[in-house]
N, C-alpha and C positions, 0 to 999 in steps of 0.2 A: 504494500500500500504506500501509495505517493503520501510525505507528510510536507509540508513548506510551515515555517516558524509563523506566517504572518499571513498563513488561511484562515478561516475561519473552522469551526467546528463543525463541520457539515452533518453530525450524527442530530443535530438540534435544528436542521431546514426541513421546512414541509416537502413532499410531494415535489407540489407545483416548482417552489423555489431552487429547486436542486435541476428541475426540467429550465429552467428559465437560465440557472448557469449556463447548462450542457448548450444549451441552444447561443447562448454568450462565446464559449471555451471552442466552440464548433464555427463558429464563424471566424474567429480569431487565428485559429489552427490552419483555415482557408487561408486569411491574407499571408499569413508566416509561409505558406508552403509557396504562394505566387511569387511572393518578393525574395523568399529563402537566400536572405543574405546570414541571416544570424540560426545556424543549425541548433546553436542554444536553446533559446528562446521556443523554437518550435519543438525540441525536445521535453521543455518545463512547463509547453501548454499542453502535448498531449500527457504528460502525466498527470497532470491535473484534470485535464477531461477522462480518462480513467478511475481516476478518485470517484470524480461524482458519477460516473456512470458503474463503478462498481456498488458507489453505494445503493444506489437506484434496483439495481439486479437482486442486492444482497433482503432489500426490504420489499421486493414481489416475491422474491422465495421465499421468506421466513411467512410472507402472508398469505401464502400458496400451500404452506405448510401446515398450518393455525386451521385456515378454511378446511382441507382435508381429513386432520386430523377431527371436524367437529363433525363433520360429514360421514365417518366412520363410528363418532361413539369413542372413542378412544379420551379416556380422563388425561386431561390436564397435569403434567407428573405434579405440580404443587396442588392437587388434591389427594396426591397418594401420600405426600411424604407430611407426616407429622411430625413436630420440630418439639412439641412439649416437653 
């Protein structure tokens, strides 16, 4: 996982807002590869548009997961496990 000191937190953006980067970091990725004088640069936007499109994947699978599992009947494990 891509980290940069002076991203933001992206586990704390909505939905929307993470789509509204990707659509940001994706256009950008565009002019960097037209003009590709600086191979940096277009190396540190696409890991950053990896960032937020992993996060994007990571939270339709875990809610692809959650829906299935409720769609089966299968308990919740913090209903199984008693902690008293």
């Amino acid at each position: 996982m891509y980290f940069h000191p002076l991203q933001e937190d992206i586990s704390k953006l909505s939905e929307e807002d993470l789509l509204k980067r990707i659509k940001e970091l994706t256009s950008k990725v565009g002019t960097a590869r037209r003009f590709g004088r600086n191979p940096d640069i277009l190396s540190k936007l696409q890991e950053a548009l990896s960032t937020y499109q992993n996060e994007i994947r990571n939270r339709r699978i875990e809610h692809w997961h959650k829906e299935h599992k409720k769609a089966r009947g299968e308990p919740d494990l913090g209903d199984l496990v008693n902690i008293e």
